[in-house]
C-alpha positions as CSV (number, residue, x, y, z in Angstrom):
1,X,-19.8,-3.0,0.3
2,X,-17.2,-2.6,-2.2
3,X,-16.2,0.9,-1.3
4,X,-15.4,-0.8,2.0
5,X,-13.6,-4.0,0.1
6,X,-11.6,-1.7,-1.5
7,X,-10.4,0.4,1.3
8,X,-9.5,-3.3,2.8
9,X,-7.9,-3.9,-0.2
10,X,-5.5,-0.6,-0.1
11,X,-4.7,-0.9,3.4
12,X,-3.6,-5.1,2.6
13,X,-1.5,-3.9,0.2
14,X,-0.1,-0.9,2.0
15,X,0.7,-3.9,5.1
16,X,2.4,-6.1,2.8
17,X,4.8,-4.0,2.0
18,X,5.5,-2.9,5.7
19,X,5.2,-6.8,6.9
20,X,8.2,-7.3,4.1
21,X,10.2,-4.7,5.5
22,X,9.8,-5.8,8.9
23,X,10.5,-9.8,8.0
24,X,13.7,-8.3,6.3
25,X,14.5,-5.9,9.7
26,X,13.7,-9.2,12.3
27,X,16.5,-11.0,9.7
28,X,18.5,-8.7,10.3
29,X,18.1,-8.2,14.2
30,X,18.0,-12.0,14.7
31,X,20.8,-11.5,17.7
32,X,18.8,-9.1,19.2
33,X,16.5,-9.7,21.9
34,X,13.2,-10.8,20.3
35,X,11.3,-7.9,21.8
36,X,12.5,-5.8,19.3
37,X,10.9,-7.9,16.7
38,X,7.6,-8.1,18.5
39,X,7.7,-4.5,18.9
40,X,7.9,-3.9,14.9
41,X,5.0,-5.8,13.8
42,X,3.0,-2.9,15.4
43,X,3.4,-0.8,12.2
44,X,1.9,-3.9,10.3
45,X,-1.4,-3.8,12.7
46,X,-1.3,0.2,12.5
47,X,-1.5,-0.3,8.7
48,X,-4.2,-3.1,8.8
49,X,-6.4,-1.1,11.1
50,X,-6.3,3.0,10.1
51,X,-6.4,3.9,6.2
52,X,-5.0,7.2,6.4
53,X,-1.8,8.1,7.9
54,X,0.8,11.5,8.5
55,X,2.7,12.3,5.7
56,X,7.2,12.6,6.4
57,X,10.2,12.3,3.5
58,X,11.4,9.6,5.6
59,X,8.9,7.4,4.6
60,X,10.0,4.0,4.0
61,X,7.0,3.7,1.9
62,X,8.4,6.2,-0.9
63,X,9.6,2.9,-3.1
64,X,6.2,2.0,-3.3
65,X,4.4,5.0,-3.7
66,X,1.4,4.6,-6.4
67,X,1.5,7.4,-8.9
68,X,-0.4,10.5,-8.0
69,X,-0.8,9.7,-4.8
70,X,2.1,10.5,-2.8
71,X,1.2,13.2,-0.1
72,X,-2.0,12.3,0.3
73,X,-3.3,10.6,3.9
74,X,-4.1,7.7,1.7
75,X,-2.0,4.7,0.2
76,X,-4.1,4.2,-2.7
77,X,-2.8,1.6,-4.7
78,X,-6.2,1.0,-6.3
79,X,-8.5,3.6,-7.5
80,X,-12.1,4.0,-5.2
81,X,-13.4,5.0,-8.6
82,X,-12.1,1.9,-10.4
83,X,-15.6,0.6,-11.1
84,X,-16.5,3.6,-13.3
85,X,-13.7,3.8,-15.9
86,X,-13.8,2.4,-19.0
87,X,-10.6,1.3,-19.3
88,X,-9.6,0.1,-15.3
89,X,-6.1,1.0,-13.8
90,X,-4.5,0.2,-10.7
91,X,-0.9,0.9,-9.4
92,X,0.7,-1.7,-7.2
93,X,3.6,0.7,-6.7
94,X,5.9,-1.4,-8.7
95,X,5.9,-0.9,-12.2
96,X,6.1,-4.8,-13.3
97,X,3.6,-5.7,-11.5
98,X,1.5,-2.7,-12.2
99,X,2.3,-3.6,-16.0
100,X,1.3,-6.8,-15.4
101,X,-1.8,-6.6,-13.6
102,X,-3.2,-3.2,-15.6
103,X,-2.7,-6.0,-18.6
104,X,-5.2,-8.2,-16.9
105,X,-7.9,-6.2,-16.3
106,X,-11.0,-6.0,-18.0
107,X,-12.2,-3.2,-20.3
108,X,-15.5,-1.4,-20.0
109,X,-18.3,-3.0,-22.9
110,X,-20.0,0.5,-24.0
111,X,-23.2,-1.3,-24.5
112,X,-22.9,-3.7,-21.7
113,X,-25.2,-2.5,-18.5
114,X,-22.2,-3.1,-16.0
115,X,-18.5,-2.5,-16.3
116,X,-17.5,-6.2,-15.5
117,X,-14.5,-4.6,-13.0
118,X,-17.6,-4.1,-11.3
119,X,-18.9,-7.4,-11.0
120,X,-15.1,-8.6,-10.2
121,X,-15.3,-5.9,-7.3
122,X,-18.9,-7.1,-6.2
123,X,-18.1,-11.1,-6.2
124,X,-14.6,-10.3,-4.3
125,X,-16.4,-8.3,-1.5
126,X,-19.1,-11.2,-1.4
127,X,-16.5,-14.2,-1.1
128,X,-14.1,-11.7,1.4
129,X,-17.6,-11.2,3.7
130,X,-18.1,-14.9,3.6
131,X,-14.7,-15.7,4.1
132,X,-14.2,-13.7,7.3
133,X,-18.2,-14.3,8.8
134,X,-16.5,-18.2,8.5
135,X,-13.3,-17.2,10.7
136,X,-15.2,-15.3,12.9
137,X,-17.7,-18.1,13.9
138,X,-15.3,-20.8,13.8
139,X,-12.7,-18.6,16.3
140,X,-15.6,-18.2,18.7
141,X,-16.7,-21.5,18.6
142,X,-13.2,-22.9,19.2
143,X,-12.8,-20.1,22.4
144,X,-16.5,-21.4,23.5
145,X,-14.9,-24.7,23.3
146,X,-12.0,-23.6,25.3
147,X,-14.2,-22.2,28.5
148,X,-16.4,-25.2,28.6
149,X,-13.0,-27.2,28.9
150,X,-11.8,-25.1,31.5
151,X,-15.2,-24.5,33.5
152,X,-14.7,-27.3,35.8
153,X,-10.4,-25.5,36.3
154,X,-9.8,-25.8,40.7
155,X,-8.5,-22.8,42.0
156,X,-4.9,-23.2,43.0
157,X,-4.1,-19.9,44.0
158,X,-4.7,-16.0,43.1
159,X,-5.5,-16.2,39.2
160,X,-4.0,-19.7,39.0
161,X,-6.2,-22.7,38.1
162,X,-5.5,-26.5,37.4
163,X,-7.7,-29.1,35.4
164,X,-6.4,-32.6,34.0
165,X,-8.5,-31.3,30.6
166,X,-5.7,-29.6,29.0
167,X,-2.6,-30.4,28.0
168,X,-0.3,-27.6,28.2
169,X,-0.9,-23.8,30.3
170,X,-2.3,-20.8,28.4
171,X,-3.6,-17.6,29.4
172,X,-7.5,-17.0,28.8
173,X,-9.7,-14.2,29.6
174,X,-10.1,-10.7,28.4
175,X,-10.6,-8.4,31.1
176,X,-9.1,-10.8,34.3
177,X,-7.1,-12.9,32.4
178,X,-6.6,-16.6,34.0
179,X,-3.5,-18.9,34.1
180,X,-5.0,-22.5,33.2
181,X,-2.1,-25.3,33.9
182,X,-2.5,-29.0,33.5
183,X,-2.4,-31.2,36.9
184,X,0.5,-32.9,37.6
185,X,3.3,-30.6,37.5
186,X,6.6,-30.2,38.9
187,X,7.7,-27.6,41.2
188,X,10.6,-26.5,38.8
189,X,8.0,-26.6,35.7
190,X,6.0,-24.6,37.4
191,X,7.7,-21.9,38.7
192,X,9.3,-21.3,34.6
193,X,5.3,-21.6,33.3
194,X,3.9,-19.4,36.0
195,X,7.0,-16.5,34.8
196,X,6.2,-17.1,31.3
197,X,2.0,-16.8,32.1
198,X,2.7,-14.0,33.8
199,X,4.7,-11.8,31.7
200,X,1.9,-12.4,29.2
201,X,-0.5,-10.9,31.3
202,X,1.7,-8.2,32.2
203,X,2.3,-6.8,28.7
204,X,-1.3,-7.3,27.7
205,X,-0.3,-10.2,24.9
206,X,-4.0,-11.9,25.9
207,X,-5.5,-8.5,24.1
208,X,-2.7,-8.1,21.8
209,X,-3.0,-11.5,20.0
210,X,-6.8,-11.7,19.9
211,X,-6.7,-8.2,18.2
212,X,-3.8,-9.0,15.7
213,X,-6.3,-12.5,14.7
214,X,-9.1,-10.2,14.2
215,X,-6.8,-8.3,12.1
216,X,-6.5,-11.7,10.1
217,X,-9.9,-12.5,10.0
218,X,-10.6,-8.9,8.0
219,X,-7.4,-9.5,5.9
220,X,-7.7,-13.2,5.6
221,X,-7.2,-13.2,1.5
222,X,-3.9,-11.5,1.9
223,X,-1.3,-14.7,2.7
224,X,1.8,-12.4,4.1
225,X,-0.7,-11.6,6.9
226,X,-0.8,-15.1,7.7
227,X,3.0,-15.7,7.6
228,X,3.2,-12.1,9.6
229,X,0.4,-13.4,12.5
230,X,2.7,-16.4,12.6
231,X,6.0,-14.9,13.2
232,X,4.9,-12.5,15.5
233,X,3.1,-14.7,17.6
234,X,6.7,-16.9,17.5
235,X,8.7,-13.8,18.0
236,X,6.0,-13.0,21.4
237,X,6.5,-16.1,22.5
238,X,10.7,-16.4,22.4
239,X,10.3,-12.8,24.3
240,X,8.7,-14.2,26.6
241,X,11.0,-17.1,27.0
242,X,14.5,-14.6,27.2
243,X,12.2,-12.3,29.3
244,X,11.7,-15.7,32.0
245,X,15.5,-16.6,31.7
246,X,17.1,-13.1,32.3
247,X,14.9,-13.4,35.7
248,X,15.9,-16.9,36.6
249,X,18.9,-17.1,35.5
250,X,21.2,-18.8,32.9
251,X,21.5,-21.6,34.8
252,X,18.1,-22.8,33.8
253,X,18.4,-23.0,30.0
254,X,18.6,-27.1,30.5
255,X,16.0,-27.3,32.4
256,X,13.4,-24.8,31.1
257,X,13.9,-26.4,27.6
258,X,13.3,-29.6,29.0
259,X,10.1,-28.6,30.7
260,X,8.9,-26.9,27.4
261,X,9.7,-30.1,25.2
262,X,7.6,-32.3,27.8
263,X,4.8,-30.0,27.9
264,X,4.9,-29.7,23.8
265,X,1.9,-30.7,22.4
266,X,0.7,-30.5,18.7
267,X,-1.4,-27.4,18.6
268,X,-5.3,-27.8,18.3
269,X,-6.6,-24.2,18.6
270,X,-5.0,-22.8,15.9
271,X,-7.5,-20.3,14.9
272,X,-9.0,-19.5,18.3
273,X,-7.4,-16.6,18.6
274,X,-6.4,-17.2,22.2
275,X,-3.4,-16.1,23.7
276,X,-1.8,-20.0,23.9
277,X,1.7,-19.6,25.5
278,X,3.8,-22.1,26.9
279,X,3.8,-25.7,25.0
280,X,2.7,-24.2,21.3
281,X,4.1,-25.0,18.2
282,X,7.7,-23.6,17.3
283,X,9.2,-25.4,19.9
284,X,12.5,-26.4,18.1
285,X,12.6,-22.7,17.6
286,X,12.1,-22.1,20.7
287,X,14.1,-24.3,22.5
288,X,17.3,-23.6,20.2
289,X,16.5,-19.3,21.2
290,X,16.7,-20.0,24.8
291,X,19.3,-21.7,24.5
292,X,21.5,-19.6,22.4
293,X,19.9,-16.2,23.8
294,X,22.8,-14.2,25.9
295,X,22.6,-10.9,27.8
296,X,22.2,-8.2,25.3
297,X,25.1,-5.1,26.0
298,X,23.9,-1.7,26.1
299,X,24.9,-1.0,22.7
300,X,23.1,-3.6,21.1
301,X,20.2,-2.4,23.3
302,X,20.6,0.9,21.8
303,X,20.9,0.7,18.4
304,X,17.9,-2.2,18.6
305,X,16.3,0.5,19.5
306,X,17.2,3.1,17.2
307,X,16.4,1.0,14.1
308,X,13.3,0.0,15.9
309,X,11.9,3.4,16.1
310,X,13.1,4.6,12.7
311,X,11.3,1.8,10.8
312,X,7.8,2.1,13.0
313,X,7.8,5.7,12.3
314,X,9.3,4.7,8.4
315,X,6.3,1.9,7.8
316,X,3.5,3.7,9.1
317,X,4.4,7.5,7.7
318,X,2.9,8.1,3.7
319,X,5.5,9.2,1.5
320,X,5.9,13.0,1.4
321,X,5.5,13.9,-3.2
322,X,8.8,14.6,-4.4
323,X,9.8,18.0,-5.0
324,X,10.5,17.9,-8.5
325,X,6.7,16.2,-9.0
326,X,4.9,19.4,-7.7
327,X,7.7,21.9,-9.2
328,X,8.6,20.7,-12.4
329,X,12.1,22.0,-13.8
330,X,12.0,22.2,-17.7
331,X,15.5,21.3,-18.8
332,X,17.1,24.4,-21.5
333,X,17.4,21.8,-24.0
334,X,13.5,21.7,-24.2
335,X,12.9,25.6,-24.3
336,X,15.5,25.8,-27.2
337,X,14.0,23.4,-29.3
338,X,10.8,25.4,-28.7
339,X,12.1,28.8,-29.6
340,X,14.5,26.9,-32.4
341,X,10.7,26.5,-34.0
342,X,9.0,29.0,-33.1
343,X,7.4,30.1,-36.1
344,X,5.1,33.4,-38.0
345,X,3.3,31.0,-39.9
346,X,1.4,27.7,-39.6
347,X,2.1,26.6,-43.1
348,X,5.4,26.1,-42.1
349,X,5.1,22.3,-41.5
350,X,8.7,21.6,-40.5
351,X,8.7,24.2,-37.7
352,X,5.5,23.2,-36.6
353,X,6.6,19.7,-36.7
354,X,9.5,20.4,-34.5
355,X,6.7,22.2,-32.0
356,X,4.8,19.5,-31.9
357,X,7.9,17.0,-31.3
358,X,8.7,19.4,-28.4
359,X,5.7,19.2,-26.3
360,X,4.8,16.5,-24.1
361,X,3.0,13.5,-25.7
362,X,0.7,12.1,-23.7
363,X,1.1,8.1,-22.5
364,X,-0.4,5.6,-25.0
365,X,-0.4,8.2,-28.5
366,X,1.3,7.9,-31.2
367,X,1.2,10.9,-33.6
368,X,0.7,9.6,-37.2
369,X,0.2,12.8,-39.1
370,X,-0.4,16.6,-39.1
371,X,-2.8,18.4,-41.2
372,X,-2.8,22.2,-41.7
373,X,-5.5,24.8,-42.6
374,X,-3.7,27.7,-44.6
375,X,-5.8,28.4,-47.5
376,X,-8.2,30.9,-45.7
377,X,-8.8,32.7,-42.4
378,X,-9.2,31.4,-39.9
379,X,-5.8,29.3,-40.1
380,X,-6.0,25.6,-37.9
381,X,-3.2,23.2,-37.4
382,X,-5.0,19.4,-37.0
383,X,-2.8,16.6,-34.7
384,X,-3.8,13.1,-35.8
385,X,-2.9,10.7,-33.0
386,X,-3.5,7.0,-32.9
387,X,-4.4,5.2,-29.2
388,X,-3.0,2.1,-28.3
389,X,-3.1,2.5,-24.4
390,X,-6.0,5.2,-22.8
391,X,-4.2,5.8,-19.9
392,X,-2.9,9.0,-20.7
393,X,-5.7,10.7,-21.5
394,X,-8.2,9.0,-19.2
395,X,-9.7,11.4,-16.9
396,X,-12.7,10.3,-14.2
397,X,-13.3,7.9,-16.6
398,X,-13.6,9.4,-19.8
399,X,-11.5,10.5,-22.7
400,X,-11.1,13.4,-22.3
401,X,-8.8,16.6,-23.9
402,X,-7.6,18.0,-21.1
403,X,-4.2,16.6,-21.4
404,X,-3.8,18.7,-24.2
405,X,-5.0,22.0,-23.4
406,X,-1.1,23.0,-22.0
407,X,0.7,21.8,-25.6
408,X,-2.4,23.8,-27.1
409,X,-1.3,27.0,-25.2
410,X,2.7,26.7,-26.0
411,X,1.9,25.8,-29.4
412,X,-0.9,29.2,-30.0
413,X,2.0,31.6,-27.7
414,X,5.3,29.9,-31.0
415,X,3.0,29.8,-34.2
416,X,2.0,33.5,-34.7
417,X,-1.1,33.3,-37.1
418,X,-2.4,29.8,-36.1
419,X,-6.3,30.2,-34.9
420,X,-7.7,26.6,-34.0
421,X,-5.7,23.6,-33.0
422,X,-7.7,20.3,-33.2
423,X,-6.4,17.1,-31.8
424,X,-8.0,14.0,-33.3
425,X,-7.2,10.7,-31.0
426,X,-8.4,7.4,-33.1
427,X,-8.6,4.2,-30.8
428,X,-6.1,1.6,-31.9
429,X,-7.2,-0.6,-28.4
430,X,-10.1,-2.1,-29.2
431,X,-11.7,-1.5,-26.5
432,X,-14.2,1.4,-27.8
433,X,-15.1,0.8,-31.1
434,X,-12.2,2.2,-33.0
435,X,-14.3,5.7,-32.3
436,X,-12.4,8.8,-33.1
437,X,-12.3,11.6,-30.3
438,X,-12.3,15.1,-31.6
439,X,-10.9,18.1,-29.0
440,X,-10.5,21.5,-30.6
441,X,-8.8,24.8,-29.0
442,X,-9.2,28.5,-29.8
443,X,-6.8,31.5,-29.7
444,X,-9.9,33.2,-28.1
445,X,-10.2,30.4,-25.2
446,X,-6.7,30.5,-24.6
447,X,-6.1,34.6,-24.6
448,X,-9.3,34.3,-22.2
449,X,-7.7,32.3,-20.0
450,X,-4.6,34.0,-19.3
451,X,-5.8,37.0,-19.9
452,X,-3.5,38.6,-22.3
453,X,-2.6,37.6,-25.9
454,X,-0.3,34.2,-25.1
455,X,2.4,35.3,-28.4
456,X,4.1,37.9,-25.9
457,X,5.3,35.2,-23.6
458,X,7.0,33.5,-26.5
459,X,8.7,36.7,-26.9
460,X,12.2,35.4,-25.5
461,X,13.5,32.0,-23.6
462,X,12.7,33.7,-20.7
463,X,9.3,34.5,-21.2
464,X,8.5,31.2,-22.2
465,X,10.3,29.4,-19.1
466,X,8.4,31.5,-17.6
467,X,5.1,30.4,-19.7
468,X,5.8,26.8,-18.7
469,X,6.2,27.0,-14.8
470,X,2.9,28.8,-14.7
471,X,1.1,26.6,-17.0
472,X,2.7,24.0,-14.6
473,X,0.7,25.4,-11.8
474,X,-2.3,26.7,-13.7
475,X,-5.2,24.5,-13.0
476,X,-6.8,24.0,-16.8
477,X,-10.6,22.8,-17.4
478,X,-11.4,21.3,-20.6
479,X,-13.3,23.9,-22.5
């Protein structure tokens, strides 16, 4: 159950960021015809309802991406494994409030028999289950409640049916969808109700909005998929509303609003998940649209729908990895200070110094001192680091060496007679014991592994580019 609650939790997160796009996109389209905002809440229900996604550079996603993840099918902003590692990190795509969050989470107990991200992970599945089984029963009950109001409808005509046990007209029913409308109506109402039913039915909204509330039962935590079911129920609605005017006519702005005020009602079935048209909430909103809305021109039509397609396809695309991520280019200021050094003899302290200052330090180290073996074959250079943060040397939830292995191989192919290099990481965090981890590499290991004697490709700056970009590539196990 929390594999699933955090592949919910993934694809929430993913759909906030698309529902903020989109809120910002229907701001900016507000004089467009509101189709075009119902339209782009698609890519919000696409990312509510299929984890994985293509990849494309035009992803809108890309200022979002979480680290190490980009290029995958999945937006995986926290970790499946997330429960296992000792010290839990997840990566809300933004680095404040991935600082802020990482900051908050719990640490693994080594003698405790669960990691309490665990327990967090099982308790929020448990209250998410209960939370949605509630929705679910009380949005059946309410449509239950709904039919048996409606049972005793007369048939008017076709799919049309009247009772004096509702208030305002709605459109129920899954596969035939009805039209219920409330006895007594004018002609005029009528024939603007009977439109507005009616181009409900027509583009499926009685599925659509039934689907996008089951959508919100499942992501019912998340409060932007509240205030996203809301507006695009409104922005469904006021399409529907332009859609019965530009059939009717201008001339019955004045008269449709009116009928819509008189038929307003305070809305009872909010969670029902019923396709409730004409008389819901919104109606100021509503009213003041119709009022205001004019005929689009052809160029508004077209670049509505130009922006339209390029942010569906921008929300629901994953962000392609960046170029320079895969292929990194190491700047000539870097492979000078590593030849500047390069050095015969480990006992050379300031030249190893200056190695060790030119190779990558991993996240979270600090080095606090060096110590070197020169007094007798076989000649080691030790690396004293202190940890305050284990995230850069956390690997499938472990300490582990690996992020070290690449320095290890630059620093064996620049100091000639060095035999062992041994990097000592004491914890500074807290979190496990203040226990020193010990990782040691060998001349032999690393010769083995490239197969050739690593000193020749320090032979010139070349070379040692060279060295870098394949070590870059190079997929390294921790030996």
């Amino acid at each position: 159950m929390t594999n699933l609650f955090v592949v919910i939790l993934n694809m929430s997160i993913t759909a906030s960021y698309v529902a903020i796009a989109v809120i910002i996109a229907r701001f900016l389209l507000k004089r467009a015809p509101k189709i075009f905002s119902y339209i782009l809440w698609s890519a919000v229900i696409v990312r509510l309802v299929i984890p994985v996604s293509f990849t494309s550079s035009f992803s809108l996603l890309r200022l979002v991406q979480p680290q190490g993840k980009a290029g995958t099918g999945v937006m995986e902003f926290v970790p499946q494994d997330i429960g296992m590692q000792l010290k839990p990190v997840m990566d809300a795509g933004i680095s404040g409030i991935r600082n802020f969050v990482n900051t908050s989470l719990p640490a693994a107990a080594p003698m405790a028999s669960a990691n309490p991200i665990q327990i967090i992970l099982w308790t929020g599945s448990m209250i998410w289950l209960t939370g949605a089984a509630i929705l679910l029963l009380y949005s059946v009950l309410s449509y239950l409640r709904i039919l048996d109001r409606v049972r005793t409808a007369t048939l008017v005509k076709d799919n049309i049916f009247e009772t004096d046990q509702i208030a305002t007209p709605f459109v129920c029913g899954f596969v035939k969808p009805k039209i219920y409308i409330p006895t007594g109506m004018g002609e005029h109402e009528l024939a603007y109700i009977l439109l507005h039913e009616r181009t409900h039915i027509r583009r499926r909204d009685y599925l659509i909005k039934p689907f996008a509330f089951m959508m919100l039962i499942i992501h019912w935590f998340n409060p932007l998929m509240w205030l996203s079911y809301a507006l695009m129920s409104k922005d469904m609605e006021m399409s529907c509303d332009e859609s019965v005017v530009k059939k009717m006519g201008h001339q019955i702005k004045g008269s449709y609003s009116a009928s819509l005020l008189s038929l307003s009602v305070s809305r009872s079935g909010l969670l029902n998940g019923s396709p409730l048209a004409f008389g819901e909430s919104n109606v100021k909103a509503r009213i003041k649209n119709i009022l205001a809305y004019r005929q689009p021109s052809s160029w508004m039509i077209a670049f509505s729908l130009l922006v339209i397609a390029a942010l569906v396809v921008g929300c629901t695309a994953n962000p392609k990895p960046l170029q320079q991520s895969s292929q990194p280019v190491h700047s000539e200021d870097a492979v000078d200070k590593l030849m500047k050094n390069k050095t015969l003899y480990v006992g050379n302290h300031i030249k190893v110094g200056g190695l060790i200052g030119g190779t990558p330090k991993p996240i979270g180290l600090e080095v606090k001192d060096i110590e070197l073996q020169t007094k007798a074959p076989p000649y080691g250079l030790t690396i004293n680091y202190i940890m305050n943060d284990s995230a850069g040397v956390m690997r499938e939830g472990a300490i582990s060496g690996e992020p070290f292995y690449r320095n290890s191989i630059l620093l064996f192919s620049l100091i000639d007679n060095v035999d062992h290099i041994t990097y000592s990481i004491v914890d500074n965090t807290g979190q496990y014991d203040s226990a020193p981890y010990i990782f040691t590499f060998t001349r032999e290991q690393v010769d083995k592994l490239l197969g050739e004697d690593v000193r020749l490709h320090a032979a010139d700056k070349e070379s040692l580019r060279q060295l870098m970009d394949r070590l870059d590539s190079l997929s390294l196990v921790n030996q």
